[in-house]
N, C-alpha and C positions, 0 to 999 in steps of 0.2 A: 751503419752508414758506410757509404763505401771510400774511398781513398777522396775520387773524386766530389763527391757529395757535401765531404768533411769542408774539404777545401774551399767549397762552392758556400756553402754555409758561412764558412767565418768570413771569407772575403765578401760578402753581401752585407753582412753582418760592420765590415769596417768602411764599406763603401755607403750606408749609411747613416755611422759616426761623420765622417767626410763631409757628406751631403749635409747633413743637420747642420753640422759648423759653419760651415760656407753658407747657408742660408740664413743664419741668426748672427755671424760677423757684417754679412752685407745690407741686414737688417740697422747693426747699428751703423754702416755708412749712412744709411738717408736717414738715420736718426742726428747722427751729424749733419750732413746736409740740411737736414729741418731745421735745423739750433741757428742759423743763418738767417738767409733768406731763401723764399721760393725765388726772387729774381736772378740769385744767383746759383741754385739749386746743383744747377748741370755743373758746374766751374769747381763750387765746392765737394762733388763727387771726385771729379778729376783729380784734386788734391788728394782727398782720402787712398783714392786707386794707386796715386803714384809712387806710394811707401809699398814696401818689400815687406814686411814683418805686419801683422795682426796684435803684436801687442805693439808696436810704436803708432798703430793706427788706433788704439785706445786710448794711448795719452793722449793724440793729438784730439779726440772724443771728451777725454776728463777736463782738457786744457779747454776746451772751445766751452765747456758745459759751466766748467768754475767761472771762466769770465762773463759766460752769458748770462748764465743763470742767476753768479752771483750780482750783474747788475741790477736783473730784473726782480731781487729779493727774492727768488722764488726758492725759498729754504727748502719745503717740501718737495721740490721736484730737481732740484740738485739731491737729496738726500737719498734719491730713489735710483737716479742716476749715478750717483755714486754706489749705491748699495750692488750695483746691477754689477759694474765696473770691478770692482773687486772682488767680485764672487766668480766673475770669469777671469778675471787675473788669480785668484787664489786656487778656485777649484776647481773649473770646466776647462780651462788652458791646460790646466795639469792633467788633468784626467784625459784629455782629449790626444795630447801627445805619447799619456800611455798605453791607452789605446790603439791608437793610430801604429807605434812604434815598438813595441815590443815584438822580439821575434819568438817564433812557433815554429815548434819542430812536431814530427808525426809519433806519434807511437801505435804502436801496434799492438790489440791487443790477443791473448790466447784464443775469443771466439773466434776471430777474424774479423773484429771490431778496429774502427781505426780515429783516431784523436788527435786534435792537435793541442800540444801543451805548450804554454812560455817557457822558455832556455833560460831558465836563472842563473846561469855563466858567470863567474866573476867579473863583476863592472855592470854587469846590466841590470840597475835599478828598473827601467819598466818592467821586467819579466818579471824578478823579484816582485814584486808589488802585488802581481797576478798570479804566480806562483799558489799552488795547492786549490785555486778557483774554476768556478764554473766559467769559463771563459766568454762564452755564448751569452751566459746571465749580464754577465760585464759588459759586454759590448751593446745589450738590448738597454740596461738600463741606463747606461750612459746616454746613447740616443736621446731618451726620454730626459734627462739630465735636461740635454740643448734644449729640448723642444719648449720643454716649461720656461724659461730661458728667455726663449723666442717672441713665446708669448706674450711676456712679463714685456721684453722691451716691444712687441708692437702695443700693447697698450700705455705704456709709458710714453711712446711718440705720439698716439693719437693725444694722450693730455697734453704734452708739452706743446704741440703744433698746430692741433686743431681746435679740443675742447676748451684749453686756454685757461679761462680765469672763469669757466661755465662750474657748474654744482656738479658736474660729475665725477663721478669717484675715480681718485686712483687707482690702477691698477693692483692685486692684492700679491704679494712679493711669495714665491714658490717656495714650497720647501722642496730644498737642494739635499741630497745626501752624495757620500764620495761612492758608497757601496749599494749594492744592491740588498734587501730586507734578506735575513737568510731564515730559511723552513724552518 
């Protein structure tokens, strides 16, 4: 691959980590929004929007869920909500930031091959992290990390908002890994 190529590659590659996150955070905005009401749907969006930080917009998600939920006894769908909630605060926040932030430097190789590696530099735990990896592997399967994710809470909202107190199943919880399977 050529200089340019390399380049074009990972930044596509982390543009959509980006995109997934931003799609499955705003997924649980109208999950919060739902946990309300629909009357007030739009209002309760606003709130969500007006915080700065993604994770203070999850507690204000875990807060609204524990008192809703735990009104409504709905043990099972707090536990799922919570189950969601801390798997993106423990490992998709994390990975998402290392992702996202780890800097890459070029090496060049003897063919006239060209790569981009993480700068394990002292201090820099994300490059650390990534350090001696396929870098490209990392970045695809985290992707897939959100996307399952994603999933899990759009159907955890349809139970919680629409399906209700119906027989149908909840949603089945992803398996999460922090790494990608290696060969």
């Amino acid at each position: 691959m050529t200089t340019e190529e390399t380049r074009d590659a990972h930044a596509l590659a982390i543009g959509k980590i980006a995109m997934a996150w931003n799609e499955f955070h705003e997924l649980l905005g109208s999950l919060f929004a739902n946990l309300f009401t629909k009357s007030h749907y739009l209002t309760t969006l606003a709130i969500w929007h007006c915080l700065d930080s993604d994770r203070t917009q999850r507690k204000l998600l875990r807060a609204a869920a524990e008192t809703y939920l735990g009104q409504r006894i709905d043990k099972k769908g707090l536990e799922e909500l919570l189950w969601l909630l801390n798997k993106t605060d423990t490992l998709l926040s994390q990975q998402r930031n290392l992702r996202i932030h780890a800097p890459l430097n070029a090496l060049f190789e003897a063919d006239g091959g060209h790569k981009l590696l993480p700068v394990p530099g002292p201090g820099n735990r994300n490059a650390k992290q990534l350090d001696g990896r396929d870098v490209l592997k990392e970045y695809s399967h985290y992707e897939e990390q959100i996307k399952k994710m994603k999933d899990f809470a759009f159907g955890l909202r349809f139970k919680l908002t629409v399906a209700g107190s119906s027989d149908d199943p909840w949603p089945e919880r992803p398996r999460i890994t922090a790494r990608p399977p290696t060969a």
